[in-house]
DSSP file (Angstrom, degrees, kcal/mol; ACC not computed):
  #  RESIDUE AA STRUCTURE BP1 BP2  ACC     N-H-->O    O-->H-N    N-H-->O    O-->H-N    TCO  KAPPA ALPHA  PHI   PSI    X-CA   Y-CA   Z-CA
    1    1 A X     >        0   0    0      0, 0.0     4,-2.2     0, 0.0     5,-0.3   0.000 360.0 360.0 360.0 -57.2   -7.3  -24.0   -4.8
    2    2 A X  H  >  +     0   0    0      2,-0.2     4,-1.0     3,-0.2     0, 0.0   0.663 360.0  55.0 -32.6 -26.3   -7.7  -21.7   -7.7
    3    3 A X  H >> S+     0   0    0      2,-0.2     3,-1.2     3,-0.1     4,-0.7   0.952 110.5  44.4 -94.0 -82.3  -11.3  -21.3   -7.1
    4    4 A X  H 3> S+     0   0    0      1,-0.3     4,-0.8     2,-0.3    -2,-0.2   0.667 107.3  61.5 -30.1 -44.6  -10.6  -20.1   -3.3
    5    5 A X  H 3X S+     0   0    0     -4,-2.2     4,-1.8     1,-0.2     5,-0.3   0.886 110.6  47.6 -66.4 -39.7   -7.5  -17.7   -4.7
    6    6 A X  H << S+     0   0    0     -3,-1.2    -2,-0.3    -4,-1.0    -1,-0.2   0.659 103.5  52.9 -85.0 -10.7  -10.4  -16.0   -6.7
    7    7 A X  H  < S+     0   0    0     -4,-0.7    -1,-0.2    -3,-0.2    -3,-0.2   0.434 108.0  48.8 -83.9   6.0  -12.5  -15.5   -4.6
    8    8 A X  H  X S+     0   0    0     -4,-0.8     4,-1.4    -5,-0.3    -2,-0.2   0.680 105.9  55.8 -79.1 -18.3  -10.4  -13.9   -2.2
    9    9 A X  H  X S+     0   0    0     -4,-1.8     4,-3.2     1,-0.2     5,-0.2   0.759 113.8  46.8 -70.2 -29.9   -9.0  -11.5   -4.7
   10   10 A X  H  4 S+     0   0    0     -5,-0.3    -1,-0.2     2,-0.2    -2,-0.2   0.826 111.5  48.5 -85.8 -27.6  -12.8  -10.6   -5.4
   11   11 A X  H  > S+     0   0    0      2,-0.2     4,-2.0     3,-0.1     5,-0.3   0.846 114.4  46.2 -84.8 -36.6  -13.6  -10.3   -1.9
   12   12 A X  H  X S+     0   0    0     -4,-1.4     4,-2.5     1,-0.2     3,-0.5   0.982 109.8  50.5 -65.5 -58.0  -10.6   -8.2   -1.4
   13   13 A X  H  < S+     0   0    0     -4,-3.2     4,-0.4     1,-0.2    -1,-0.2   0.474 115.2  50.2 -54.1  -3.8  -11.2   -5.8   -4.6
   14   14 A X  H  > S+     0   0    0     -5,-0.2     4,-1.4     2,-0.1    -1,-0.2   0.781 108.4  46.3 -94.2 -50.6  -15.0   -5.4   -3.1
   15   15 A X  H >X S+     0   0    0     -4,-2.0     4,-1.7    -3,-0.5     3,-0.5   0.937 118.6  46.8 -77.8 -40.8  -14.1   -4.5    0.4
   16   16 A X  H >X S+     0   0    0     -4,-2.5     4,-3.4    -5,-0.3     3,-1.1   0.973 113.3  48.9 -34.0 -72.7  -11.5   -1.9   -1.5
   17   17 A X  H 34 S+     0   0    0     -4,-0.4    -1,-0.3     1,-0.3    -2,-0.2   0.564 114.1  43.2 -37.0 -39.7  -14.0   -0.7   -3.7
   18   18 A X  H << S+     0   0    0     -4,-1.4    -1,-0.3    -3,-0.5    -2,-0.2   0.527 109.3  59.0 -98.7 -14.5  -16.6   -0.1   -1.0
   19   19 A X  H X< S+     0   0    0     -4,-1.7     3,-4.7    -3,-1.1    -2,-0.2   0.969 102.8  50.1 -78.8 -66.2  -14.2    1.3    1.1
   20   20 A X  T 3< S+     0   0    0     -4,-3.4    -2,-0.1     1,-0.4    -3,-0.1   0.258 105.2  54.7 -81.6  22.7  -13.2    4.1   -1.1
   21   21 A X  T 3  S+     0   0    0     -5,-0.2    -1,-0.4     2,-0.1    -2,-0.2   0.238  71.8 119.4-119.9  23.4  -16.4    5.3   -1.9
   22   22 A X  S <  S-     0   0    0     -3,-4.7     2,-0.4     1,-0.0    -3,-0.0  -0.601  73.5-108.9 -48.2 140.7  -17.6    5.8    1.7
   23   23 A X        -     0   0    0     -2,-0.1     2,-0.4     1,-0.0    -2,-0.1  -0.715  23.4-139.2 -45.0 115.8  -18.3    9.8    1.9
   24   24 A X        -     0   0    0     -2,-0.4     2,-0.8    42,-0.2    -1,-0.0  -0.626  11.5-148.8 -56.7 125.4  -16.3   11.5    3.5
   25   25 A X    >>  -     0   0    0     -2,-0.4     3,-1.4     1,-0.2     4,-0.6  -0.701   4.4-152.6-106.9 123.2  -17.7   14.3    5.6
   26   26 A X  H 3> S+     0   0    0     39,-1.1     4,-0.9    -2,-0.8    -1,-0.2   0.461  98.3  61.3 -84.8   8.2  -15.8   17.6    6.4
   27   27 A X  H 34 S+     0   0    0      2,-0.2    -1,-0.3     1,-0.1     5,-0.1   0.626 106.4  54.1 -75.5 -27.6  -17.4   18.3    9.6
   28   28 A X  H <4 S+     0   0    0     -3,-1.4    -2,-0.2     1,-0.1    -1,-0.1   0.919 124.1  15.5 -26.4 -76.1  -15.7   14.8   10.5
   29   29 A X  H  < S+     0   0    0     -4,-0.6     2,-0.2     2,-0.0    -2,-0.2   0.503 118.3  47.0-119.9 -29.9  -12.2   15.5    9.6
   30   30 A X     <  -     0   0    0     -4,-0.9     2,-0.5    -5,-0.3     0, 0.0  -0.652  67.6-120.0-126.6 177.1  -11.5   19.2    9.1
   31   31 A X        -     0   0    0     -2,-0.2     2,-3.1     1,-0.0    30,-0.1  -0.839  47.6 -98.5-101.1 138.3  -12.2   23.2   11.2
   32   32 A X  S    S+     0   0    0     -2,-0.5     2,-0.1    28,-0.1    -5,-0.0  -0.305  96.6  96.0 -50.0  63.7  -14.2   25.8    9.3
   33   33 A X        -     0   0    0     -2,-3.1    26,-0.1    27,-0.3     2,-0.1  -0.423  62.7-121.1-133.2-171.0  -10.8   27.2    8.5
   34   34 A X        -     0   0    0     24,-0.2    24,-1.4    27,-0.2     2,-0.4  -0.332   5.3-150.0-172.3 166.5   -7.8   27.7    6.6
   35   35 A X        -     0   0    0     22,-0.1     2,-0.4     1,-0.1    22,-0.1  -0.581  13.9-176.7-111.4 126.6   -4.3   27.3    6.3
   36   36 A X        -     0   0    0     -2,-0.4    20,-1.6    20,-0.4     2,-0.3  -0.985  11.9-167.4-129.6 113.4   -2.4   29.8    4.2
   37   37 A X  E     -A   55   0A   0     -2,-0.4     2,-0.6    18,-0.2    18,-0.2  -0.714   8.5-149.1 -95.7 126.7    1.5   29.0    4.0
   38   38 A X  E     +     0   0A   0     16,-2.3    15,-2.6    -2,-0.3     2,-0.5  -0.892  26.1 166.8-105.8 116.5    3.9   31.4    2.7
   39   39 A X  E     -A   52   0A   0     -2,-0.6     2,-0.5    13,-0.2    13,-0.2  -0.882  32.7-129.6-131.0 143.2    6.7   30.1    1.1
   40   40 A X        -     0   0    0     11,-2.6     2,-0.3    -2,-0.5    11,-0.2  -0.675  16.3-166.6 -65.1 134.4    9.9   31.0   -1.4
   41   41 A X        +     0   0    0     -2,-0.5     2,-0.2     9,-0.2     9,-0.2  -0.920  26.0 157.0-134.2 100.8   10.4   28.9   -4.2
   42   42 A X  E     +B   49   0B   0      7,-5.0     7,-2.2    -2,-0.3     2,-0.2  -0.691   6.2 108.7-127.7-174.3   13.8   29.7   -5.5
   43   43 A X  E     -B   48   0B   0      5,-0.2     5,-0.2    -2,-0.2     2,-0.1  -0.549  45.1-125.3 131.9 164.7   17.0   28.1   -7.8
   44   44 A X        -     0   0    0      3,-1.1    -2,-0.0    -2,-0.2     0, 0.0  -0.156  62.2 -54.6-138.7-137.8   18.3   28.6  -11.0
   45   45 A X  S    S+     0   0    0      1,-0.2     3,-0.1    -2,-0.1     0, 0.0   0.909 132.2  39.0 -83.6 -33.2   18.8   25.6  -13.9
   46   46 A X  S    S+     0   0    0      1,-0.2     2,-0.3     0, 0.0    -1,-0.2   0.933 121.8  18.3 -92.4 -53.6   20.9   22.9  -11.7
   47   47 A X        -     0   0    0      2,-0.0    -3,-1.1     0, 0.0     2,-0.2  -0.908  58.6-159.3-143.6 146.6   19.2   23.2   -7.9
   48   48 A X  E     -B   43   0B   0     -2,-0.3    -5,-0.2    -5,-0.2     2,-0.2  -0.824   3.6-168.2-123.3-179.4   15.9   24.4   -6.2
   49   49 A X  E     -B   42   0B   0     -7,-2.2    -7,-5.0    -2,-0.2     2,-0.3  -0.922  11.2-167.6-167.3 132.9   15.0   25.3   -2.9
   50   50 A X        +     0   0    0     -2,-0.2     2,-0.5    -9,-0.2    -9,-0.2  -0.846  13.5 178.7-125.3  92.1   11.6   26.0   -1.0
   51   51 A X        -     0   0    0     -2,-0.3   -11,-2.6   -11,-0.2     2,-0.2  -0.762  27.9-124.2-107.3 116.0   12.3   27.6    2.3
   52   52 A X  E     -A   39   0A   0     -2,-0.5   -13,-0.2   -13,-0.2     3,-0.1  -0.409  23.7-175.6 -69.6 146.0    8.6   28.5    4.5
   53   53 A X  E     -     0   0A   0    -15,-2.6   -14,-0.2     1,-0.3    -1,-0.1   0.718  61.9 -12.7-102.1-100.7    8.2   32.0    5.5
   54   54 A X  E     -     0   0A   0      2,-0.0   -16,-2.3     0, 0.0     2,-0.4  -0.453  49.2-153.3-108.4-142.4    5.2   32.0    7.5
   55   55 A X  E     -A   37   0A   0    -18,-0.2   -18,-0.2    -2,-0.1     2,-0.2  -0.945  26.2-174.0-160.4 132.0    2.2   29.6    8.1
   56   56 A X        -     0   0    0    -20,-1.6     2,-0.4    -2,-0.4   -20,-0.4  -0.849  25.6-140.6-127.9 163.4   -1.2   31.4    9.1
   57   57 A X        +     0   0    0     -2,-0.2     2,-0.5   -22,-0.1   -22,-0.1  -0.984  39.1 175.0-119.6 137.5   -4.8   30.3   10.3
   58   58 A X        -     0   0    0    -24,-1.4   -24,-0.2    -2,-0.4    -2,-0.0  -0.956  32.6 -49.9-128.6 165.7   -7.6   32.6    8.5
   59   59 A X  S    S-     0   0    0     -2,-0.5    -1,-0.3   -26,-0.1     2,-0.2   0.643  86.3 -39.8  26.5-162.2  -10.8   33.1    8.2
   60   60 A X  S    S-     0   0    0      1,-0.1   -27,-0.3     2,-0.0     2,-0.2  -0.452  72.7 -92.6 -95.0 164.4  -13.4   30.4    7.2
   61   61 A X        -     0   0    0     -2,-0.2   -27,-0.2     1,-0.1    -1,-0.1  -0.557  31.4-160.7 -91.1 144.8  -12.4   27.7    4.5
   62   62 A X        +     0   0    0     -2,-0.2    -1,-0.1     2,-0.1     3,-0.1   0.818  53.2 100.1 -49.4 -62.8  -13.4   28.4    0.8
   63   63 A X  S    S-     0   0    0      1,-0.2     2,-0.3     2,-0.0     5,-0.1   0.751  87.7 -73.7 -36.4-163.1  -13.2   25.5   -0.6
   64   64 A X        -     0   0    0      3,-0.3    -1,-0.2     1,-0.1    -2,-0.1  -0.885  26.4-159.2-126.6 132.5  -15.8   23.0   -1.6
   65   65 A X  S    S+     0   0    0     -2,-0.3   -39,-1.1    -3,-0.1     3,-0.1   0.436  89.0  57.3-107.4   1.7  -17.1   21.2    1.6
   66   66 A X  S    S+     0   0    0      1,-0.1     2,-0.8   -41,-0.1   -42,-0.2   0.940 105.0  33.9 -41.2-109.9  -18.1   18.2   -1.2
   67   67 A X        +     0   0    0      1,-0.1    -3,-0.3     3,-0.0    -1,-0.1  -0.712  61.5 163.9 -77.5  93.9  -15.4   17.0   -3.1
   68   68 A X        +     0   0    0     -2,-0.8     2,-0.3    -3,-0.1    -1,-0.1   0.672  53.7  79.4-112.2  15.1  -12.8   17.2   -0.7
   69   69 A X  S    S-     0   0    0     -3,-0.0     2,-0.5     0, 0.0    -3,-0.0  -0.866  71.5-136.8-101.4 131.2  -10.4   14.8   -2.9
   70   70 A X        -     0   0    0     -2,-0.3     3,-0.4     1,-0.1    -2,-0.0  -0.927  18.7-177.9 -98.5 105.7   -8.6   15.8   -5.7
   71   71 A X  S    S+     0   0    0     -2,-0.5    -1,-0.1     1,-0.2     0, 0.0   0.912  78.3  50.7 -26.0 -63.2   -8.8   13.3   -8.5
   72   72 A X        -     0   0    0      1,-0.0    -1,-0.2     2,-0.0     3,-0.1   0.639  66.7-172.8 -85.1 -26.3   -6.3   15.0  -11.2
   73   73 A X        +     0   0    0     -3,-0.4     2,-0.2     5,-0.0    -2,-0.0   0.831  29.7 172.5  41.6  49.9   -3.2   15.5   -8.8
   74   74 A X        +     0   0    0      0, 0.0     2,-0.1     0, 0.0    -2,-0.0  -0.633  27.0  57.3 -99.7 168.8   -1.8   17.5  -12.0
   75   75 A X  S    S-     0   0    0     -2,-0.2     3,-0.0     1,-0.1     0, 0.0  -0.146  87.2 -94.0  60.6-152.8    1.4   19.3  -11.6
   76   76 A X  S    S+     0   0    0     -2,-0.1     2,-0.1     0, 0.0    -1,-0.1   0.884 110.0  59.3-106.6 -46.0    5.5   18.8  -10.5
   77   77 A X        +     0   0    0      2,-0.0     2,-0.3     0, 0.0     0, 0.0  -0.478  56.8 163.0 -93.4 146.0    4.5   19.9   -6.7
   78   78 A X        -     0   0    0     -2,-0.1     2,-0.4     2,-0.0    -3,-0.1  -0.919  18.0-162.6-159.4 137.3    2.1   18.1   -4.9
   79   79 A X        -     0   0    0     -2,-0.3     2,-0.6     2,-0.0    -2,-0.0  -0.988   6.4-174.5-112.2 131.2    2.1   18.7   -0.9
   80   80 A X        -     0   0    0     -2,-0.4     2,-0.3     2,-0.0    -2,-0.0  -0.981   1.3-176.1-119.2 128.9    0.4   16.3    1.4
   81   81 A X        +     0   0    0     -2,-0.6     2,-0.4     2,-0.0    -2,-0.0  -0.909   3.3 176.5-126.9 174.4    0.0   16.8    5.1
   82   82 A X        -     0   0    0     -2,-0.3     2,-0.3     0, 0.0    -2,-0.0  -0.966  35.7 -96.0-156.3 160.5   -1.4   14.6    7.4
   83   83 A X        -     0   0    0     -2,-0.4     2,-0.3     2,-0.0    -2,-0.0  -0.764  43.1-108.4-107.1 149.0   -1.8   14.7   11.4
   84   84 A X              0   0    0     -2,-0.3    -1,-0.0     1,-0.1     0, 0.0  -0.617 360.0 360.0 -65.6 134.3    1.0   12.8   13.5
   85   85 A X              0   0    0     -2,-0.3    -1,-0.1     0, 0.0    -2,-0.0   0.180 360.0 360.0 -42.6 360.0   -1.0    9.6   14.8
């Protein structure tokens, strides 16, 4: 039984593993675009508040058409958006 629980964990941690190094491509998933949000970021020691101003589409995107995951996630804000299903 043991034997069978371990090699499902292994089968599972492979399929994982292989999954998340498929390539991503960014003609796939994204436009030659990009979206520049304006926002307030206010508050004073007790409460904040980030109220959007506007939301634009410009020009062609900058970015790196490559790496289109960020590893390092560093700082207190982190935004994620995602399209409704």
């Amino acid at each position: 039984m043991t034997r069978y629980c371990c090699l499902a964990i292994a089968l599972a941690l492979f399929t994982w593993t292989a999954a998340a190094q498929t390539p991503v491509r960014f003609e796939e998933h994204f436009i030659d675009s990009t979206l520049r949000i304006d926002y307030y970021h206010i508050g004073n020691s007790s409460e904040e508040f980030i109220t959007l101003d506007h939301v634009y589409r410009q020009g062609t995107w900058a970015g790196s058409t490559v790496n289109l995951l960020d590893p390092f996630m560093n700082g207190r804000y982190a935004v994620r958006v995602f399209d409704a299903p």
